[in-house]
C-alpha positions in Angstrom: -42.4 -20.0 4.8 -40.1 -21.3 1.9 -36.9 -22.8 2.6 -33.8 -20.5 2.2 -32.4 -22.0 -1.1 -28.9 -20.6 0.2 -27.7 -21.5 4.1 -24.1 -22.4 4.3 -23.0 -18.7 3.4 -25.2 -17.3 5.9 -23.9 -19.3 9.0 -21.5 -17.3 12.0 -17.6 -17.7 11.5 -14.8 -17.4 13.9 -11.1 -15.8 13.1 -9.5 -15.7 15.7 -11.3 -14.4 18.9 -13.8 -12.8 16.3 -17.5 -14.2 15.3 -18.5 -12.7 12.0 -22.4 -12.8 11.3 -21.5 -14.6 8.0 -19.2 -15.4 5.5 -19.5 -13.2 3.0 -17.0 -10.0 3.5 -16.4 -6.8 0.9 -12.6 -7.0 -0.3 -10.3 -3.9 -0.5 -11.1 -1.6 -3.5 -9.3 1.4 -4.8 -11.9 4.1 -4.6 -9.6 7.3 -5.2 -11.9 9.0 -2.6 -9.8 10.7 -0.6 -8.9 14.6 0.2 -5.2 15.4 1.1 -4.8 11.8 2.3 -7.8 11.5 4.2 -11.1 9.5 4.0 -13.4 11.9 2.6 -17.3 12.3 3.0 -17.8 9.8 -0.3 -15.3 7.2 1.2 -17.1 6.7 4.0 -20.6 6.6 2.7 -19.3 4.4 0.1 -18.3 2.0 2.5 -21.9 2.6 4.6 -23.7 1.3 1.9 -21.5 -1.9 1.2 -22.1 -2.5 5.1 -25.9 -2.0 5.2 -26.1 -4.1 2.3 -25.3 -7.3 4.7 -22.1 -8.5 4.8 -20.5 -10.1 8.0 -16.6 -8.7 7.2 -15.9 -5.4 5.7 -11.7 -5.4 4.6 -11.4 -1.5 3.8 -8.9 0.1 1.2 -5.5 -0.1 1.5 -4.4 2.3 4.6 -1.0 3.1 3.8 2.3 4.2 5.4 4.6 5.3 2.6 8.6 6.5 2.4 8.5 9.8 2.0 7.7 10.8 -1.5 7.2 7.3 -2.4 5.3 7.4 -6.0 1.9 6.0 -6.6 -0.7 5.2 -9.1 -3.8 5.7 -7.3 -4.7 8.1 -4.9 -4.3 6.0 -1.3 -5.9 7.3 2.4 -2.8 7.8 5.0 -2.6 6.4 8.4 0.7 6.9 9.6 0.4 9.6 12.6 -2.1 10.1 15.1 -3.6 13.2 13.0 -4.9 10.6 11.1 -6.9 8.2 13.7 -10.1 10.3 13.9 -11.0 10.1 10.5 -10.2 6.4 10.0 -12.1 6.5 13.4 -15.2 7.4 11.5 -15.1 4.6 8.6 -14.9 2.0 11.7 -17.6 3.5 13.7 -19.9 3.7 10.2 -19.0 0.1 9.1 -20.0 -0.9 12.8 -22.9 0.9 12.5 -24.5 -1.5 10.0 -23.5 -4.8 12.0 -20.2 -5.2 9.9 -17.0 -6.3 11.4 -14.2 -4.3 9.7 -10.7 -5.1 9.5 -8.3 -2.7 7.7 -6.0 -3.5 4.7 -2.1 -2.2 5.3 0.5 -1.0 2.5 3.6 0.0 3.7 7.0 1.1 2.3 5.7 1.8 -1.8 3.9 -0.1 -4.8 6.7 -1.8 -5.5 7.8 -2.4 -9.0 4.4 -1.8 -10.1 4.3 1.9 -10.4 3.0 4.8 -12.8 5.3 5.4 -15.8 7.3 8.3 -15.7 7.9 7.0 -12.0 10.5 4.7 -10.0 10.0 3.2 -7.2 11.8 1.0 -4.5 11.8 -2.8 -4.6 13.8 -5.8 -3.3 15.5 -6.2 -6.7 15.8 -4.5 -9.7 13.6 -6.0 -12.3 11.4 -4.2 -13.8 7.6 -4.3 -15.8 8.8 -4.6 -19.4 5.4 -5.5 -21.0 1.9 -6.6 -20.1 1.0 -9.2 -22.4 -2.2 -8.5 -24.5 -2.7 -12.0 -23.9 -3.3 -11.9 -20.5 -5.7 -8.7 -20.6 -9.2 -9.6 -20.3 -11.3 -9.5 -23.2 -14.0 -7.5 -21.8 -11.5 -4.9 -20.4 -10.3 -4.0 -24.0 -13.8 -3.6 -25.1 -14.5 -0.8 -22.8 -11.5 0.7 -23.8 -13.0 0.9 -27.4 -15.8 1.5 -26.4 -15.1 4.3 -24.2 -11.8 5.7 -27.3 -9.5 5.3 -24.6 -5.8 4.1 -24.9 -5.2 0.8 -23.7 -4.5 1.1 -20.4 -1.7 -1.8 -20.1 0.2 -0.3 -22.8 1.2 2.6 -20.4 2.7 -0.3 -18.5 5.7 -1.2 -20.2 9.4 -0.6 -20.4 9.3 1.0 -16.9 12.4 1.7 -15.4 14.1 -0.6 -13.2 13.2 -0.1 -9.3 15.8 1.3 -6.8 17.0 -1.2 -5.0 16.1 -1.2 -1.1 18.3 -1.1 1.6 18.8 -2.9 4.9 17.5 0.0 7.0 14.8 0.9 4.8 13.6 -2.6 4.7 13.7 -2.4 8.5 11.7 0.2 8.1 9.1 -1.7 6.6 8.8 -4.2 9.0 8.2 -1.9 11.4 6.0 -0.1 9.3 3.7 -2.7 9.2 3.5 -3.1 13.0 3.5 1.0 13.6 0.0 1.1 11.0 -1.9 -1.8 12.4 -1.0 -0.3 16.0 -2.6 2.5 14.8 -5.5 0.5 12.8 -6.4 -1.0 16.7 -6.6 2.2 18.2 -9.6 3.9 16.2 -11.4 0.8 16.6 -10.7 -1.9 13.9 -11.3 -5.2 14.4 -8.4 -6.7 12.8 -5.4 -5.7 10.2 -4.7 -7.6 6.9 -1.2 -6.9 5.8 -0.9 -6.5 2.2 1.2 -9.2 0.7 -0.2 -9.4 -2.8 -0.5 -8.2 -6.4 2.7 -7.5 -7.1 3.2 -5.0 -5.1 5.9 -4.2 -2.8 5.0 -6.5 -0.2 4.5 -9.8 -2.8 7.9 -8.5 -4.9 9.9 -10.2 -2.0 7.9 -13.3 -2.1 8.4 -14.2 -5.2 11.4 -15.8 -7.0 11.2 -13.7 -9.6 11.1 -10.4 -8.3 13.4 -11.0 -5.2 17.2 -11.1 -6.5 18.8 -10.5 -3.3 21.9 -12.3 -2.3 21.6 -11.2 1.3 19.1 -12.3 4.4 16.6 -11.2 2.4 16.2 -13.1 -0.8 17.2 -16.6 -2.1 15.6 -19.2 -0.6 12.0 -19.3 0.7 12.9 -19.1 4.3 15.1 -15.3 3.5 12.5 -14.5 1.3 9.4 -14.8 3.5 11.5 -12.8 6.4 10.2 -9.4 5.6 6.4 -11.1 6.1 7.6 -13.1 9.5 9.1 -10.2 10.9 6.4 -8.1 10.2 4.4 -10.3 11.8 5.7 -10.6 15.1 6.3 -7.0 14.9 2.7 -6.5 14.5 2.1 -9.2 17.2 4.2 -7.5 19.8 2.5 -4.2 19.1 -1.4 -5.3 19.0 -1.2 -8.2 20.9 -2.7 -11.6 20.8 -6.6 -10.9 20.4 -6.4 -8.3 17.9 -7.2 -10.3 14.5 -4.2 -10.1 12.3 -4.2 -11.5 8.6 -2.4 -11.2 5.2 -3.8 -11.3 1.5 -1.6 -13.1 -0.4 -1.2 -13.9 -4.1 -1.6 -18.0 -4.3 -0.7 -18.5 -8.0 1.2 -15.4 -9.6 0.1 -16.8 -13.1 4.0 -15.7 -14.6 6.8 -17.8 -15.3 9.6 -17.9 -12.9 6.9 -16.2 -10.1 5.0 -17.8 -7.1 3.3 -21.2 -7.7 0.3 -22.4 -5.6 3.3 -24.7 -3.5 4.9 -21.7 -2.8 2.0 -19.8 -1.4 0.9 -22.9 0.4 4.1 -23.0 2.2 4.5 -19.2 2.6 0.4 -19.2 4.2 1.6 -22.1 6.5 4.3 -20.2 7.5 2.5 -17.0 8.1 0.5 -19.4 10.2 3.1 -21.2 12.6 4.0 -16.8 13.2 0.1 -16.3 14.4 -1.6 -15.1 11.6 -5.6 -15.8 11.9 -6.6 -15.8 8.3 -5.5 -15.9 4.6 -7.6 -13.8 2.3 -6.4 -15.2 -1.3 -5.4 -13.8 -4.4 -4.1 -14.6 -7.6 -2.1 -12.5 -10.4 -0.2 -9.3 -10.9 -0.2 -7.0 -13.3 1.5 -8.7 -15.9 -0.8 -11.6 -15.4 -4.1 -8.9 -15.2 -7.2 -11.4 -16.5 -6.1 -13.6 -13.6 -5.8 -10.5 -11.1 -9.3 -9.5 -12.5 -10.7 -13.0 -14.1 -13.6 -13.2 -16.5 -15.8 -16.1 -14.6 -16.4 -17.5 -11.5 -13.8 -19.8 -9.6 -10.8 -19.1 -11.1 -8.8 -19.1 -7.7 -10.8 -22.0 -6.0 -7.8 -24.6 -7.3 -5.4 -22.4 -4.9 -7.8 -21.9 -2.3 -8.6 -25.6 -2.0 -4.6 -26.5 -1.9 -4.7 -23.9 1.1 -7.0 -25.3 2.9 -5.2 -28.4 3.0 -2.0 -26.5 3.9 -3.3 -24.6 6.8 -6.3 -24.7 9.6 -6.6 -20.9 9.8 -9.6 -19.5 7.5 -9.3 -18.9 3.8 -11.4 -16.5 2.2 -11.4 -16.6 -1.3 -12.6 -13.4 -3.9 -13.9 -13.6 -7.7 -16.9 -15.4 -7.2 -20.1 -13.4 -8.2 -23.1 -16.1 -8.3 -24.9 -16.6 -5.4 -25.0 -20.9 -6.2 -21.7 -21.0 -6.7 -20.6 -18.9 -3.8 -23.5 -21.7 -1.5 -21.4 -24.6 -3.4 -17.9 -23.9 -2.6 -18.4 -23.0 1.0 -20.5 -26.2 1.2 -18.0 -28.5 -0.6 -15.0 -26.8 2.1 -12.9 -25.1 -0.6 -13.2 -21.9 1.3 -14.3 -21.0 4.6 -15.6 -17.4 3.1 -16.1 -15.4 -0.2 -15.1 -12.1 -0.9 -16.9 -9.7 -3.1 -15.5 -6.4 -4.9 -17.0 -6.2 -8.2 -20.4 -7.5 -7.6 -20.8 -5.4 -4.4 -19.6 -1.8 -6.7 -22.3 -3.0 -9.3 -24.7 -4.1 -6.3 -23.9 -3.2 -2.5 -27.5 -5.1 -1.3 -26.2 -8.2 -3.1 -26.1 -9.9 0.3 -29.2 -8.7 2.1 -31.0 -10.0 -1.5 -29.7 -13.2 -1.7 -30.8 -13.4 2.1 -34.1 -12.6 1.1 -34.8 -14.6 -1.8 -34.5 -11.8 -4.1 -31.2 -13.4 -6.2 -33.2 -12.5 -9.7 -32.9 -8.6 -8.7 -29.1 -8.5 -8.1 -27.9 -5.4 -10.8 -24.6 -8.1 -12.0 -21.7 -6.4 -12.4 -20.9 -7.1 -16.5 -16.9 -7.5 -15.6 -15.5 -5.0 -17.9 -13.3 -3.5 -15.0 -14.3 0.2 -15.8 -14.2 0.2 -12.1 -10.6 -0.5 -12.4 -9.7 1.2 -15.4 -11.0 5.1 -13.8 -9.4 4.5 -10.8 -6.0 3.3 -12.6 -6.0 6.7 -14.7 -6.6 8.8 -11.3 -10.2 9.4 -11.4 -12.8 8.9 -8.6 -14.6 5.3 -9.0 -17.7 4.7 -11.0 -19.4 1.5 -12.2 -21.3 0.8 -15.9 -24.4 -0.7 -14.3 -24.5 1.7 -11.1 -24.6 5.3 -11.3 -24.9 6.2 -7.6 -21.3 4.6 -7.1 -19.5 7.9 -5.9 -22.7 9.6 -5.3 -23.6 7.2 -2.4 -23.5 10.7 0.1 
């Protein structure tokens, strides 16, 4: 029998309490899928077939837990009440199914300052999306825009209005918010929580210095800043306890002047650390900084991850890298403990149980145009360029 080429990515991890088979996990995607707020038939079986196709950690789309009201760009499934646990039930069960450990992905409050036009929304501060620059939109995504005669998408995106400004009480009610969702996440079976912290979204608008204004407890200096994200840890702890996985995705380089630098992130992960948080699972951008939200190429994020590493002993899992060698490479040189697909597993959901096999040369490559991206951003049900059955999985 031929020796595996690839071996490091294949080998068991612990977070926390938790052994995943390997280290290769699906990241959160945007799917639209979804029918009055609830996982629908597609959802799930969209899901099934990223989890058959291999992967030790499934992180499912955002479950959110919104102000009532609260404007949004994409279409989001709920999981605030108890109606909701059966059918979030079912995604848990069906990722299990397939050997997959899955952990869900919580959004609380809003999107932050990053809503649709023609919408406002609540932030810490009051500074709003003037303009995404065409600078930082990839190159490939404005080619399927004229390819497709659609309107640029990031045009939409400017002059928004500036954000209500949140309250004391209602950023209370975050906190809690966070701690309320992942109680509920634990009781239809999940694995773990990963509070959402990144983006540029609500939860990430506090942690950086140039979205959070605030002149009270919750903004000025790192320590006020980052007190939304400790508190909603130890809310989270005291509801879920201590062997229920808990981690955060987090932006490590915002890529915007005046906005989060890889220091800052290395401090705020070390921080989320000393609170009891198991894992980081990095990020990078917003969307005013899109190609690095989204990059291009392989790597792009492995700088921040590697700075991370240093900064804290928990595991860092790291997205946007699509080739199998250089996936093997950076988990062999310790610039991340795991790798995180989205893209490649839309375009190909048996990328893992191929590169396991030896089959690397059959891989369908996702062609990074973000089409995937750009449907789901104008409200329509995901699709992918290279795969057809995406949102005909059922």
């Amino acid at each position: 029998m031929a020796e595996k080429a690839y071996t490091e990515m294949f080998k068991p991890i612990k977070i926390g309490s938790l052994e995943l088979k390997n280290r290769l996990a699906m990241a959160p995607v945007t799917t639209n899928f979804t029918q009055a707020g609830y996982p629908n038939e597609e959802f799930i079986a969209f899901l099934a077939a990223r989890a058959r196709g291999g992967i030790g950690l499934h992180v499912t789309p955002p479950a959110v837990n919104l102000f009532p009201g609260s404007p949004t760009h994409v279409l989001f499934p709920v999981l605030s009440e108890k109606a909701h646990l059966p059918a979030w039930n079912e995604v848990v069960e069906t990722i299990h199914a397939f050997g997959a450990k899955a952990f869900g992905q919580v959004l609380v409050g809003g999107v932050g300052r990053q809503t649709a036009p023609g919408a406002v929304s609540k932030a810490p501060s009051a500074v709003p999306v003037i303009r995404v620059p065409p600078e930082n939109v990839p190159k490939k995504a404005k080619a399927y825009e004229k390819r497709k005669g659609l309107p640029s998408l990031w045009e939409r995106y400017k002059d928004l209005p500036p954000p209500i400004v949140l309250t004391i009480e209602e950023i209370q009610w975050i906190e809690d918010a966070y701690a309320h969702t992942s109680q509920l996440m634990k009781e239809c079976g999940f694995d773990g929580a990963e509070l959402h912290f990144a983006h540029g979204y609500l939860g990430d608008n506090f942690l950086s210095p140039r979205t959070n204004l605030r002149t009270d407890e919750y903004g000025g200096s790192l320590e006020n800043r980052t007190r939304v994200f400790r508190n909603a840890i130890n809310k989270t702890r005291e509801k879920v306890g201590h062997s229920f996985v808990l981690g955060v995705r987090l932006t490590g380089n915002e890529h915007v002047l005046g906005g989060t630098t890889p220091e800052d992130a290395c401090r705020i992960a070390k921080i989320g650390e000393e609170e009891g948080l198991d894992y980081i699972h990095l990020t990078a951008g917003c969307w005013e900084s899109v190609k690095w939200y989204v990059p291009e190429e392989d790597n792009t994020m492995l700088p921040e991850a590697e700075l991370m590493k240093d900064a804290v002993e928990i595991p860092v899992i790291t997205p946007a890298i699509h080739s199998p060698a250089n996936v093997e490479k950076a988990i062999k040189e310790g610039k991340t403990d795991m790798v995180s697909f989205c893209r490649p597993l839309i375009a190909d959901p048996e990328w893992v149980n191929k590169v396991e096999a030896g089959e690397e040369k059959s891989i369908r490559k996702c062609i990074r145009c973000i089409g995937c991206l750009q449907r789901t951003r104008r409200a329509l049900g995901l699709r992918c360029e290279v795969n057809r059955e995406v949102g005909q999985e059922r």
